[in-house]
C-alpha positions in Angstrom: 0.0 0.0 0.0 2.9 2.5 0.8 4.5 2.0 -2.8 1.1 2.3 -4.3 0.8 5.7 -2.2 3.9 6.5 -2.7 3.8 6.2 -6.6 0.2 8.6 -6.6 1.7 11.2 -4.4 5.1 11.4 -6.4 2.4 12.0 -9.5 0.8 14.8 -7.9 3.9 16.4 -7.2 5.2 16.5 -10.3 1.5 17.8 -11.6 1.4 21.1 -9.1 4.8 21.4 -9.7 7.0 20.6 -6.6 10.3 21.2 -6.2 12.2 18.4 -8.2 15.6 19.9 -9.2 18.7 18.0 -9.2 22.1 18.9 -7.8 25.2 17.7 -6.3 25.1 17.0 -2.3 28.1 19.8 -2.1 26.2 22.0 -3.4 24.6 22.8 -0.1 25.1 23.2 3.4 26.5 20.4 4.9 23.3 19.1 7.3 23.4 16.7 10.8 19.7 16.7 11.0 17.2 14.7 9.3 13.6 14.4 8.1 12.3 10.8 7.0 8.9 11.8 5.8 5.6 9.6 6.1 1.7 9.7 6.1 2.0 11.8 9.7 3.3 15.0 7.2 2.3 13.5 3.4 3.6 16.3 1.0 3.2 19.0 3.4 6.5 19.9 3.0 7.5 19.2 -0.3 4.9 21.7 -0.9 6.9 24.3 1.2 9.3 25.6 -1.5 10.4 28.4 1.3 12.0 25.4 2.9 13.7 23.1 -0.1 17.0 24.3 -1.7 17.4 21.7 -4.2 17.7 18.3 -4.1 20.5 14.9 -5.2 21.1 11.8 -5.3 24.2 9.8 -3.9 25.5 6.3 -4.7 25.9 4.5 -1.8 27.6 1.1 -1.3 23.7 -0.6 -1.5 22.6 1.5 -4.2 21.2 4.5 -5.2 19.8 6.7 -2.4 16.0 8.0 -3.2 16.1 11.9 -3.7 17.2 13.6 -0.8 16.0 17.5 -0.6 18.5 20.2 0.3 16.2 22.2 3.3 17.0 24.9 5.5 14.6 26.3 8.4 14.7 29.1 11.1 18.7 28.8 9.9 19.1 25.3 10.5 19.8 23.1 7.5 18.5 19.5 7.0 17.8 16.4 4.6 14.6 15.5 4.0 13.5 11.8 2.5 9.9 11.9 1.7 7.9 8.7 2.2 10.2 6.7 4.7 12.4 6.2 1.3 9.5 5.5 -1.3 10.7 2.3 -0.9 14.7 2.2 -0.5 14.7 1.5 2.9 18.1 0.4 3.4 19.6 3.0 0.7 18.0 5.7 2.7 20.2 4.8 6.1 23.2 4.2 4.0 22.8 7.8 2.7 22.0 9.6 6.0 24.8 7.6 7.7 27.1 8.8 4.9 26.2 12.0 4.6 27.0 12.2 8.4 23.3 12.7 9.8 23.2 12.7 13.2 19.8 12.4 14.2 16.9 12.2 12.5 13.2 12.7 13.3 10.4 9.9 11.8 7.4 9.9 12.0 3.9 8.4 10.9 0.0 7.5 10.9 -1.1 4.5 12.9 -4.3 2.5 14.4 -5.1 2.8 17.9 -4.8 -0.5 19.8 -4.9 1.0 22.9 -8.3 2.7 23.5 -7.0 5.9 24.9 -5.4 6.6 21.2 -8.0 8.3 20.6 -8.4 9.9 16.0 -6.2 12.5 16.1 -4.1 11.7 19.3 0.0 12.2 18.7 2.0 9.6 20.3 5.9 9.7 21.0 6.6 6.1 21.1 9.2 5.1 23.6 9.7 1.2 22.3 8.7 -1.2 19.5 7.7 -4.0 17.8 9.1 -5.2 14.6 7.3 -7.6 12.2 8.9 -6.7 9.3 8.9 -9.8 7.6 10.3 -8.4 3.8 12.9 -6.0 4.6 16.6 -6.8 6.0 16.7 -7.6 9.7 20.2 -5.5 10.1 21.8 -2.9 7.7 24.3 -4.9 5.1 27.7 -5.1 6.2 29.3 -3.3 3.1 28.1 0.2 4.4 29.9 0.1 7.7 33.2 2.1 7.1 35.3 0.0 9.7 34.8 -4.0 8.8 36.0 -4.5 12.7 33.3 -2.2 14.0 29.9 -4.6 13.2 27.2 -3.2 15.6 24.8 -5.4 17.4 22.7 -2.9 18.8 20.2 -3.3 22.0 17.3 -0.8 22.1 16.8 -0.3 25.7 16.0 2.6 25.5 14.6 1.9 21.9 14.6 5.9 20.4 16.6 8.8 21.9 15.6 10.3 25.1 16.4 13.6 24.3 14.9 13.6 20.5 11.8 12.4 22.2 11.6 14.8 25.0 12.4 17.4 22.8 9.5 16.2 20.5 6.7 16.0 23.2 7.3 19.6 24.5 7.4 21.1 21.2 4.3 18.9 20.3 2.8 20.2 23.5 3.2 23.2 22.8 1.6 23.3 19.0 -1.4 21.7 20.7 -1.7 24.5 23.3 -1.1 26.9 21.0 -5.0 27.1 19.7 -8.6 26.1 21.0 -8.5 24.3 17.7 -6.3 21.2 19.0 -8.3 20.8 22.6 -9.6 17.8 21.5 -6.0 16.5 20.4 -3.8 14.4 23.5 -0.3 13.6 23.3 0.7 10.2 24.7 4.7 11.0 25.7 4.8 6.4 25.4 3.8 3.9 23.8 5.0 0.9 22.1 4.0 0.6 18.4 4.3 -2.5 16.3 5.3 -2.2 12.9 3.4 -4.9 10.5 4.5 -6.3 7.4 2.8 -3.7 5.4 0.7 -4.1 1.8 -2.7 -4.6 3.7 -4.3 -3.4 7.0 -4.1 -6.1 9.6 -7.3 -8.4 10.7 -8.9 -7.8 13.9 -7.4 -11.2 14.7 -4.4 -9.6 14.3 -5.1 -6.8 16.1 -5.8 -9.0 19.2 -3.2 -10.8 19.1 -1.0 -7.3 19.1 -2.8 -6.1 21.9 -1.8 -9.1 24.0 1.7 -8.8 23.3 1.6 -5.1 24.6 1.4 -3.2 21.5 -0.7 -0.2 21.9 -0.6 1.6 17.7 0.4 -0.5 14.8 2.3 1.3 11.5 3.9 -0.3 8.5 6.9 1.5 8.5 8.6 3.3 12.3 9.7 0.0 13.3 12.4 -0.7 10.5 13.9 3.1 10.5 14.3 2.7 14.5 16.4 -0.7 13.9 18.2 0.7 11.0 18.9 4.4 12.8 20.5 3.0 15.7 22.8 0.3 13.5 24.2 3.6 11.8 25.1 5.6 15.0 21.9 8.2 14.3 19.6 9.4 17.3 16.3 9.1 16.2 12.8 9.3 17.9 9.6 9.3 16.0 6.0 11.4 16.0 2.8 9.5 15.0 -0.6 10.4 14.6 -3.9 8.3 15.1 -5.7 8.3 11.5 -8.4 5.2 12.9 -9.2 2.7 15.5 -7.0 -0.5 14.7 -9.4 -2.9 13.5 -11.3 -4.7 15.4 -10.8 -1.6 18.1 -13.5 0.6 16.6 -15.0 1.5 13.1 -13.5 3.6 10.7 -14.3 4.5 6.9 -12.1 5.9 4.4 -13.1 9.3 5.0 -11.7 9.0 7.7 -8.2 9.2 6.6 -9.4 12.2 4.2 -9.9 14.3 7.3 -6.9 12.9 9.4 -4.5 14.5 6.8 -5.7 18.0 6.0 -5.9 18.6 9.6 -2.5 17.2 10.9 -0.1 17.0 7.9 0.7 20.8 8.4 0.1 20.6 11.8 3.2 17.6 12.2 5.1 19.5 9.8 5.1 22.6 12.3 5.8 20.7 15.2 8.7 19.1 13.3 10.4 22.2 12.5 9.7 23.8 15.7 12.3 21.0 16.9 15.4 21.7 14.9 16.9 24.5 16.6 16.5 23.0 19.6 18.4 19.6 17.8 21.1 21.3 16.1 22.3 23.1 19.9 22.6 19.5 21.3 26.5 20.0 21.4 28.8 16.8 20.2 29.7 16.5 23.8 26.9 15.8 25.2 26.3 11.7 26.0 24.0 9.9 23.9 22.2 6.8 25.2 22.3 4.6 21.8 26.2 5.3 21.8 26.4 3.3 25.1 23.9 0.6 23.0 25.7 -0.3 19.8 28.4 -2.2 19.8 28.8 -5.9 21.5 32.2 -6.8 23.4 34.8 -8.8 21.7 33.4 -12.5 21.7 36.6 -13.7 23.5 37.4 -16.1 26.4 40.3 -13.8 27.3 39.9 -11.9 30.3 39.3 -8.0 29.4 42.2 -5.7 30.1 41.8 -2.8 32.9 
């Protein structure tokens, strides 16, 4: 379903005439933060020409990366892949990790499992669930620039503590910010499961999520918080209700026609409103999923102190 979207949303791009100029990667300021794009913003910002500089291409060691666009806001420049990678999910990881990204906000729609999701809630997941079933499990070793340095990465804390406070105050924030959003709540946890994608789930499904603790499921967060953390990039992720998981309560399509006017530009603000505040994290400051990455030597030698 996300290439089919994907593929009609590129369309209509092209038809109102969005930003779609190519460029070298040097030909812009060199950026540390980055935007991976879903259905939480659509093509709010690629309809934001204010914000887009220009956009490339790079060749990485798994491919071609999809078009990244040159932005810059409030000062602060950044990447931004629309549509979690239309589709290059390991590419797009390869070329934030060597471009030098250092973190990277994510972000999505998803269906409540857990009744107090209610449409239109924002939640900033703090762990996840990955049934990915068609994508790579871990990021190819061929991208890694030291052969010696293979991460196998726990996620305990699964996203970046500071990316996600920062995210739930500035998303607080927006929502306070007009009488509009007062029937809008922001769940600062939550564990989403990430499905295989191509379908909605069954209610059986559903059910069987909800047992295991899942509380939203998505078709996408689940593989960029695995693959972010394997490259040595912070990331935390916002995502919006768009419907009751099924089986949780009904929904119709026009449903998802109102979720989107209303909150693409809506998690579009919020998103920017975060950058300053990302680009003054100095380089000194700790980072939990530096602590996370890498395993010990596998040896039976004692370790040296």
């Amino acid at each position: 379903m996300l290439r089919l979207v994907t593929r009609i949303v590129t369309a209509a791009l092209a038809l109102c005439g969005a930003p779609a100029f190519a460029a070298s990667v040097n030909d812009f300021p060199k950026a540390r933060i980055a935007i991976v794009g879903g259905t939480f913003m659509n093509d709010a910002l690629l309809k934001r020409k204010d914000l887009i500089k220009g956009s490339f291409k790079i060749k990485t060691k798994v491919g071609e990366s999809p078009t990244i666009y040159a932005c810059e806001s409030g000062g602060v420049p950044f990447y931004y892949v629309h549509g979690h990678g239309e589709g290059k999910w390991v590419e797009t990881w390869a070329a934030l990790y060597d471009l030098g990204v250092r973190d990277a906000i994510g972000g999505a729609t998803a269906g409540g499992i857990n009744k107090s999701m209610k449409l239109y809630d924002y939640v900033v997941p703090d762990d996840f669930i990955d049934m990915n079933v068609d994508r790579p499990l871990a990021m190819p070793l061929v991208v890694y620039r030291d052969p010696n340095a293979i991460p196998l990465p726990r996620y305990t804390p699964a996203m970046d503590p500071l990316l996600r406070q920062i995210l739930i105050e500035e998303t607080r924030e927006a929502l306070r910010a007009s009488h509009d959003y007062d029937d809008i709540q922001i769940h600062e946890q939550g564990v989403v499961i990430q499905a295989r994608g191509g379908r909605f789930e069954t209610a059986a499904e559903i059910r069987m999520f909800a047992t295991w603790g899942a509380d939203l499921v998505t078709m996408n967060v689940g593989t960029e918080m695995a693959y972010a953390r394997m490259m040595g990039i912070n990331y935390a992720s916002l995502v919006a209700i768009s419907n009751p998981a099924e089986g949780v309560g009904e929904w119709e399509w026009d449903t998802l026609k109102n979720v989107y006017p209303r909150l693409n530009p809506l998690s579009l603000r919020i998103v920017l409103a975060t950058l300053p505040r990302i680009a003054a994290i100095g380089d000194d400051v700790p980072r939990v999923g530096d602590g996370l990455r890498m395993h010990p030597e596998m040896t039976s030698e004692p370790t040296a102190h």
